[in-house]
N, C-alpha and C positions, 0 to 999 in steps of 0.2 A: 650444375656444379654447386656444391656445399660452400658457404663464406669461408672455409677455409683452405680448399682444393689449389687456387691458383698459388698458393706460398710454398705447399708439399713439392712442385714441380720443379726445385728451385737445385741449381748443380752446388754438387758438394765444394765446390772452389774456385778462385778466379781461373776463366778462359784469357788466352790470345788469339780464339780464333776469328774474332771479327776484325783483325787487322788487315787480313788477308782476305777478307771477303769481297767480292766484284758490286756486292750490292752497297757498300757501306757508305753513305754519306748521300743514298737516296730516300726520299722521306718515305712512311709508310701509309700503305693506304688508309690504318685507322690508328687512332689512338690506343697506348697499353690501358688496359680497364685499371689493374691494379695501381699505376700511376694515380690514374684519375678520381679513384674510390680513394684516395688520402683527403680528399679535399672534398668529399660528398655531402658529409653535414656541412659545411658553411653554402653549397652551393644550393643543395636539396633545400634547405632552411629557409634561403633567402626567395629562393620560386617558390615556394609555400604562398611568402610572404607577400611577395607580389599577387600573387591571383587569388588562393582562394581567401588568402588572408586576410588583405586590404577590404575583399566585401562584407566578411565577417567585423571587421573593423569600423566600415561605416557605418553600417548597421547598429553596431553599439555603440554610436554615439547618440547621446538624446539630445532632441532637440532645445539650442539654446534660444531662450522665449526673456522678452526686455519689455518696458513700458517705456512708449513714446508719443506723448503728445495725446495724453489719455487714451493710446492706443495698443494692444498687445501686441506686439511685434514676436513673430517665431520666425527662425533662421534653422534648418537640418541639410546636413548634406546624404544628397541621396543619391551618389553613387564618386570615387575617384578613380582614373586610371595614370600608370607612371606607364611614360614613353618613354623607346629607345635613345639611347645619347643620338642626337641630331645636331645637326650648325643650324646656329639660329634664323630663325624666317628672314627673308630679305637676302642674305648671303648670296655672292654669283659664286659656286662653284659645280665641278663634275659630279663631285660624289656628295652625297649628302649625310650619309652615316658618320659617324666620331669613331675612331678606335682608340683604344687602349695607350698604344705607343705614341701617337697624337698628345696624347693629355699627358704623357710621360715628359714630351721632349719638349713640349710648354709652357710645364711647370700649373698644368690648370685638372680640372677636378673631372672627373669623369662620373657623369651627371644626366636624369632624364627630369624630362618635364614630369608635376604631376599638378594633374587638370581634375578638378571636381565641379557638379553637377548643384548647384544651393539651390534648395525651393525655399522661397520666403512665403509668407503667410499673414496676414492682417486681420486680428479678431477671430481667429479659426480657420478664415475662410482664404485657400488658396491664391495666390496670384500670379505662381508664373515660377520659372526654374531658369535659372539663369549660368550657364559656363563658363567657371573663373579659374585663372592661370596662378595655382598658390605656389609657386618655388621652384626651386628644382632641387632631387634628391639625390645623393650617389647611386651607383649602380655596379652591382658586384662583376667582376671579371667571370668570365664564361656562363653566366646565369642565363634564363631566357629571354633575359631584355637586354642582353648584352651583344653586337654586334658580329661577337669571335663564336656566338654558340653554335656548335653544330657543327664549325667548321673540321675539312679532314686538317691532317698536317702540312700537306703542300701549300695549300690555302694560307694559313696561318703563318709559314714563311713569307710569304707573298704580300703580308700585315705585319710583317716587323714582330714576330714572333716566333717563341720556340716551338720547335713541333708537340713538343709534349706538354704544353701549357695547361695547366691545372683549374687556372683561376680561384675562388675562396677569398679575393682581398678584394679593398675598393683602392683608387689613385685619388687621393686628393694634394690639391698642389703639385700634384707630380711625383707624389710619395707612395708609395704601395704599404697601406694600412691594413691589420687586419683585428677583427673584433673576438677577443680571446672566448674560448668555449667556460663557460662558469657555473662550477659547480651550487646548486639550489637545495634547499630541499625539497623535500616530494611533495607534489604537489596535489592537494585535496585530502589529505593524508591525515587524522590527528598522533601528534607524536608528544606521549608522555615525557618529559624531561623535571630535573630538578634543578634549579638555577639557584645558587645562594643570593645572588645577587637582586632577587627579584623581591627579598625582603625589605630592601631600602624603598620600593613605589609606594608606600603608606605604611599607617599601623595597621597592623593587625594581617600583614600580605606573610605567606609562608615561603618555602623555596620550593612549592609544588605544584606544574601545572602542566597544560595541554593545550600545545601551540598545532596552529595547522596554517600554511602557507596558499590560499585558495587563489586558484586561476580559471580563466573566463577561457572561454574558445577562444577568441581572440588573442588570449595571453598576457591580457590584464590580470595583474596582482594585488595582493594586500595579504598581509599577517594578521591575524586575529590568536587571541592569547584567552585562556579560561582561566583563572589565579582561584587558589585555594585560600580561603583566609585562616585565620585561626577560632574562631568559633562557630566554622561547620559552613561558613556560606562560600558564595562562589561571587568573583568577579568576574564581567568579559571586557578583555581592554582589545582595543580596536586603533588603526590609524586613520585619521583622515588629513589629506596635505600636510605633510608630514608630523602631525600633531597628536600625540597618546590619548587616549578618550575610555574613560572608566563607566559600568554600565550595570549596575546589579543582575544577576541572570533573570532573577525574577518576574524583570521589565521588560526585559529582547523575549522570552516563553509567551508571555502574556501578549503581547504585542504583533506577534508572529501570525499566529491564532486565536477566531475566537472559542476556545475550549473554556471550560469552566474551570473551578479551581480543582476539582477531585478529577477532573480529564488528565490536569498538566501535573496532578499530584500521581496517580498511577501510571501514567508513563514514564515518569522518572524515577521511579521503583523496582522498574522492572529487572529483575533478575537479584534485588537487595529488598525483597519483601520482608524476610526477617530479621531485616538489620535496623535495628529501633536508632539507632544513633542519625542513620542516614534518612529515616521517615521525619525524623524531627529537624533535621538541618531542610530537608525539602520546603516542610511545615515553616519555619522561620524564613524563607526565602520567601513565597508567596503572603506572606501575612506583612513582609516590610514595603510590597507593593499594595496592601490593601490599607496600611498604615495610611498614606501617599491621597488617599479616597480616590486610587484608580483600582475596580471593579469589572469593567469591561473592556473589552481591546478597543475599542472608540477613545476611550479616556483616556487609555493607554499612549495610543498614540498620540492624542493630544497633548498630553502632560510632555510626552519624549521630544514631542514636535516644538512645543513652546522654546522650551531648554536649549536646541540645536540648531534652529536655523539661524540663529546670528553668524553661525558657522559655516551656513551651505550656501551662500549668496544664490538665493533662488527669491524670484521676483513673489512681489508683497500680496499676489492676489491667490498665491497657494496658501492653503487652510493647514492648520499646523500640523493635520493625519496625514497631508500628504507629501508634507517637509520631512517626519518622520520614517513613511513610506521611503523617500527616497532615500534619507541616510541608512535604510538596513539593507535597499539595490547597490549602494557601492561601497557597502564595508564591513555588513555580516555576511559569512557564506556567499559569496558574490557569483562562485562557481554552480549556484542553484538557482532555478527559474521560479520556485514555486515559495512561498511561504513556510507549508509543510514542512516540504522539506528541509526548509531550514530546523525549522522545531525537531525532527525529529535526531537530524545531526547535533544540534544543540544537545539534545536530552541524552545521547552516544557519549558525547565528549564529558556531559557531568558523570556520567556512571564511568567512566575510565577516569577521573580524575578524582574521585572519590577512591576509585581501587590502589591509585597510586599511591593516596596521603596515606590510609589505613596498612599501607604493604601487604597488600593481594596483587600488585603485579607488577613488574619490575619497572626501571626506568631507562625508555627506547634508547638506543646510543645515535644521536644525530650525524655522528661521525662516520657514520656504518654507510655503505654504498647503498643497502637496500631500503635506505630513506633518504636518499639525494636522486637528485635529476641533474639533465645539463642544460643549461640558458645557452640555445645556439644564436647567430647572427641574426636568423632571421627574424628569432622574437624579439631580439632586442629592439631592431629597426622596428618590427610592427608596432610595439608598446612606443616606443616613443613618436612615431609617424602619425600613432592615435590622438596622446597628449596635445602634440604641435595643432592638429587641426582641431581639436576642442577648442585651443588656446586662441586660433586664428577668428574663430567666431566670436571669442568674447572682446577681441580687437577691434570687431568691425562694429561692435555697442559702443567702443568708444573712440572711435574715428567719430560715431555719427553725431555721437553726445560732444561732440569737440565741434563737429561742422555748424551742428543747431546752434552755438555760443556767437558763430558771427554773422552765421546766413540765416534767412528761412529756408528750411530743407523740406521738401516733399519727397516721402516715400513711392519712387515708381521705379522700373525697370532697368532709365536709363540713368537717375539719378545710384541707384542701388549701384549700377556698373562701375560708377566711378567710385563711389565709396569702397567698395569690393578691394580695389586697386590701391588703397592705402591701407590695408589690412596686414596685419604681422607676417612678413617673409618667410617661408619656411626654409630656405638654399642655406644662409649663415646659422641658424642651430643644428643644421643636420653635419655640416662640413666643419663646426666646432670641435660636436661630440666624437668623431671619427681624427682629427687633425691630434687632437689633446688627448682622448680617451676621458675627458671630465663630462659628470652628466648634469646637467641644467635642467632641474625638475621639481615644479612645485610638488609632484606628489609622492617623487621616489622609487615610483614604479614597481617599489617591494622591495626594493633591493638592499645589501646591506652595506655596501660602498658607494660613492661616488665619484672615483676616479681610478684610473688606471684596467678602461674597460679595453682600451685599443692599442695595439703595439704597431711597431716599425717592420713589416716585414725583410728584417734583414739576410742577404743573400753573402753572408761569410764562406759559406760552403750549401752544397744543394740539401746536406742532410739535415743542416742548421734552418735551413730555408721549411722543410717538409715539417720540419719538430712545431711551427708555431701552429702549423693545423692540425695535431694532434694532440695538443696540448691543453692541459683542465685544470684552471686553475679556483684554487679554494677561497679563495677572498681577500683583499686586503687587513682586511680589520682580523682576521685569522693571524697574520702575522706580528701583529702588535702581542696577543697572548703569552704569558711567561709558558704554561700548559705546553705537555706534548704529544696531550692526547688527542691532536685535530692532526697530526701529523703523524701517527702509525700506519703504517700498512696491518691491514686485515685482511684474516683471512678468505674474505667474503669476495675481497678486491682481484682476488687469484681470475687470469683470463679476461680482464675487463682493463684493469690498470697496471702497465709496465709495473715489475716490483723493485728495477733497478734505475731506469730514468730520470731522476729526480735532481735538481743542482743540489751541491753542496751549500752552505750556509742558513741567510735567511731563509729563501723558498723550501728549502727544502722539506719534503712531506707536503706542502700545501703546493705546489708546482708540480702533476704528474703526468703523462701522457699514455694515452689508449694504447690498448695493442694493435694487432693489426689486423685482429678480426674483429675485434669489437664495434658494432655500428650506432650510431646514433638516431633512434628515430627521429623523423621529422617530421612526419606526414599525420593529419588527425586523425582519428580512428572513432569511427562513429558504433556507438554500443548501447542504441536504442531497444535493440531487438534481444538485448541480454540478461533482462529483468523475468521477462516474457520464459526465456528457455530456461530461470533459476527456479521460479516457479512448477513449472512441467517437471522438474526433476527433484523437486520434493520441500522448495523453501517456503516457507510460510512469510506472506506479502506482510509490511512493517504496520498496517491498520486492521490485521486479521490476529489469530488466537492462535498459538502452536497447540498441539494435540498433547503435550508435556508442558514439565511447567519451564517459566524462563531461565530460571537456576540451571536447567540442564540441556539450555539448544546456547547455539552460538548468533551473536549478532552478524549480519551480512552488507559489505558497504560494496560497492561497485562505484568508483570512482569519487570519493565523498558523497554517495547516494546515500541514504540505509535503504537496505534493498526488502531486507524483513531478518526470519530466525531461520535455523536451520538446527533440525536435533543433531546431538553430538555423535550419535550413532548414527548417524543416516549422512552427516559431514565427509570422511572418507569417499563415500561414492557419487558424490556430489564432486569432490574436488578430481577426481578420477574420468568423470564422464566430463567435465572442462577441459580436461589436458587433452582428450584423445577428438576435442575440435579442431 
C-alpha cells in the first residue's frame, strides 16, 4: 500500500455504529499503523540513535591523550551501550523492568543505564579496557529500549496503558516531555545567500556569500561561511566552541593539499577561464599566502598551526602541522574524510560565490523547503550524548590532576576505577536539557538557539496531544525578525507542510506541521556505490578532463562530495537513468 492509501479509506462522516457493537470495549489484537506512524519520526529517530548511532558516535570521538608525570596518558572509548530502564541492582523485587506509568506516578525519570568500554594507554602502549557506569540517560516511550515495545494492546492495559499508545516523548520528573522537530538547513549543501548584515564582520566584508551547514554521520555539525570581500578575495569564517574564526581562502587551499600554485591556480578557474577579473582575484589570494613565506603545505600548516592551538587545548607534544591538521577535522568540511575533497569543495564554493557577487546566478532563498531538513529527537540526543562523553573524559584529566595535588597517584587499573567514579555525571545534563528545553553546550552543536528545544506534552484534547508530533518548528531566533519572509508559505511546501495549521500571532509562519503523508526520514542512507554508477553513465571523475570545455558541462556534488563534470547535453539523461533507480 502507497503512503497514502490508508487515509483514502476514510468514511465520508461520523458513524454511531460502534455503540452498538458486541465487540466494543475489547482491545484489539494489534495496533492501528496509522495511529502509530504520527509518531514514527521521533520513534524511528531515536532507534537510530540508540544502535547504529551511538557506534558511529563512539567511533568519532578521538582519543583524549594528557601528560602525567612525564608520561603520555591516552583515554578512548571504544565502544557504549544504553540499557533498558531497570530498578536498580540490589533491589528485592518480582519484576525488574521500570515502566512508563511507574515513573509517571513517582514523579521520577524514565531512564536506562549507559555503560562504556575506556581503554587507557601509557606512552602508546596499551594497558587494559576498563567498564565504567557514566549516568543514566532518558529513554523514549515505545523505542527499542523501552519496556512497552512490541507490546500488543491488551498487554499495554495490563501496564497501566492506552491501547493505542504511541510513544515519541520521554517522562522526566513524571512529566511527559517532547523534543520539538526543528527545522535545519540542508545539510552539506552550499547555499548562496546575501546577508546585509555580514558587512559589519570587518572592512572591506560585502553582503555576499556561501554558507553550507556540514554534518558527520553521526550528526555532528558546524557552519562554515565563504565571505566575499570587496577587492576580489574571499574569506572562510568558521566556528569553533562557539567562537567566529577568520581564515584567508588561500591558506585552508594550500594547506588542504600539497598541489603547487598553478595546480590550485587552474582548479579554481574552472569554467571562468576567460574571466580576467576572476584569474587575478585567484592570483592575489595565493600570492598573500606566499607574501606570509608559506610555499609549501608543511609551512602551511605550520604557520596555521602555530596561530590556533592556543585555541584547541591539545597536549604540548603535538607539532604545530598537526594542531592545524586537526582544526581543519572539526571545522572545515567536517562531513569529508579526505583532504581532497575538501579542496575540491572549497574550490565549488569559490566559483559559486564569485558567480553570485558578479550576478551570474541568483541568490538561493533559505526559506525555501528544498534547502531545509529536520533536526529529529534522535539527532539531537546523539549530538549531545557525543559532546557529554567527550566532555566526561576531559573530567577524568582533571579528577586526576586534582588527586596528584594531595596523594601520590599511580596509574593502574584499580586506581583508574576509582578515578573513573568521580568523573562528570551524565544523568543531570541529559534530564536538564529535556526538563527545561535549554542547551548547555560548549560548542553549540550548530544550532542557532539555545532554548526552547522541549515542550510539555500536553493532553488538552487527543488532537492537541498528536499536533506536538507533528509539529516543525522554525527557530526561536526566527521569531525575533521584523521580516516576513521566513514566514510565507511557498509554494514548494504544497504536500509536505499543512498550508493552514499554523497559530495565530507570534508563531505564526515559523510553527507549521506535516501533513499526513509526509514522512521523515531517519535512517542513514549509504551511497558509496554512487560515484561508481555516475561515472558508468557518462560523468567525468573531479581529477579527470571533460571531453568539452568546463564552460559547458555542469559541476556534480553527491552529498557535499564533488563528484566530477557532467556535459550539459548528456545531463538530461544522466538525471533520467537516476530517477528510474
Amino acid at each position: 500500500m502507497d503512503s497514502g492509501g490508508r487515509w483514502r479509506g476514510l468514511p465520508p462522516g461520523p458513524s454511531l455504529k460502534h455503540l452498538t457493537d458486541p465487540c466494543y470495549g475489547v482491545p484489539q489484537a494489534q495496533q492501528k499503523p496509522a495511529l502509530q506512524e504520527l509518531t514514527q519520526a521521533h520513534v524511528e529517530s531515536f532507534n537510530y540513535a540508540v544502535r547504529e548511532g551511538l557506534g558511529h558516535a563512539v567511533q568519532a570521538i578521538p582519543p583524549f591523550e594528557f601528560a602525567f608525570k612525564d608520561e603520555r596518558i591516552s583515554l578512548t572509548i571504544v565502544d557504549a551501550v544504553i540499557s533498558p530502564p531497570t530498578v536498580p541492582k540490589g533491589s528485592i523485587c518480582k519484576e525488574l523492568s521500570v515502566y512508563p506509568a511507574e515513573c509517571r506516578g513517582r514523579r521520577s525519570t524514565y531512564r536506562g543505564k549507559l555503560t562504556a568500554d575506556i581503554s587507557w594507554a601509557v606512552n602508546g602502549v596499551s594497558k587494559g579496557v576498563i567498564k565504567q557506569f557514566l549516568g543514566y540517560v532518558p529513554i523514549m516511550v515505545k523505542s527499542t529500549l523501552c519496556n512497552l515495545h512490541g507490546l500488543p494492546p491488551k498487554a499495554l492495559i495490563e501496564h497501566h496503558e492506552e491501547p493505542e499508545e504511541m510513544g515519541g516523548y520521554f517522562i522526566i520528573n513524571g512529566i511527559e516531555k517532547v523534543i520539538r522537530l526543528l527545522i535545519m538547513p540542508r545539510r552539506n549543501f552550499p547555499i548562496a545567500m546575501i546577508r546585509p548584515k555580514w558587512k559589519a564582520r570587518g572592512p572591506g566584508y560585502t553582503q555576499y556569500g556561501v554558507s553550507m551547514h556540514c554534518v558527520r554521520g553521526e550528526h555532528s555539525a558546524t557552519n562554515m561561511n565563504l565571505h566575499y570581500l570587496e577587492n576580489g578575495t574571499v574569506m572562510l569564517n568558521f566556528i569553533y566552541r562557539k567562537e567566529l574564526f577568520f581564515l584567508p581562502l588561500g591558506f585552508a587551499l594550500k594547506a588542504l593539499v600539497s598541489f603547487s600554485d598553478y595546480q590550485i591556480f587552474q582548479e579554481l578557474i574552472k569554467g571562468k577561464e576567460g574571466d580576467s577579473f576572476f584569474r587575478n582575484a585567484v592570483s592575489q589570494m595565493l600570492r598573500v599566502v606566499m607574501d606570509e613565506g608559506c610555499s609549501t603545505q608543511k609551512q602551511v600548516l605550520s604557520y596555521l598551526g602555530e596561530r590556533f592551538r592556543v585555541k584547541l587545548s591539545l597536549p604540548d607534544w603535538y607539532p604545530s602541522e598537526q594542531a592545524a591538521e586537526f582544526l581543519f577535522n572539526q571545522c572545515i568540511c567536517i562531513h569529508l574524510k579526505s583532504n581532497t575533497e575538501k579542496f575540491y569543495v572549497l574550490c565549488f564554493m569559490t566559483r559559486k560565490l564569485f558567480a553570485l557577487a558578479r550576478g551570474e546566478c541568483m541568490e538561493e532563498n533559505p526559506d525555501s523547503l528544498v534547502n531545509q531538513e529536520v533536526l529529529t529527537p534522535g539527532q539531537l540526543f546523539l549530538m549531545f550524548l557525543k559532546e557529554k562523553m567527550e566532555a566526561w573524559l576531559v573530567s577524568i584529566k582533571l579528577a586526576i590532576d586534582k588527586k596528584a595535588q594531595k596523594t601520590n597517584v599511580s596509574l593502574n587499573n584499580e586506581s583508574l576505577m576509582k578515578i573513573f567514579n568521580l568523573g562528570t555525571d551524565l544523568t543531570k545534563p541529559f534530564e536538564y536539557l529535556l526538563a527545561t528545553g535549554n542547551l548547555r553546550s560548549k560548542t553549540g552543536l550548530g544550532f542557532l538557539q539555545d532554548s526552547g528545544l522541549c515542550v510539555v506534552a500536553d493532553k488538552l484534547n487527543f488532537v492537541r496531544y498528536l499536533s506536538h508530533f507533528r509539529c516543525v518548528h522554525r527557530g526561536a531566533d526566527f521569531a525575533k525578525m521584523r521580516t516576513t519572509t521566513v514566514r510565507r508559505l511557498l509554494p514548494e511546501s504544497w504536500g509536505f507542510l499543512c498550508p493552514v495549521h499554523t497559530p495565530d500571532g507570534e508563531p505564526c509562519g515559523l510553527m507549521n506541521h506535516l501533513t499526513a503523508v509526509c514522512e521523515v526520514v531517519t535512517q542513514f542512507v549509504y551511497t558509496a556505490s554512487v560515484p561508481a554508477l555516475l561515472c558508468s553513465l557518462g560523468v567525468t571523475p573531479v581529477d579527470g578532463a571533460p571531453h568539452r570545455l568546463y564552460t559547458e558541462c555542469y559541476p556534480v556534488l553527491l552529498d557535499g562530495i564533488m563528484v566530477g563534470w557532467v556535459d550539459k547535453d548528456l545531463a538530461p539523461s544522466v538525471s533520467a537513468s537516476l530517477r528510474l533507480l
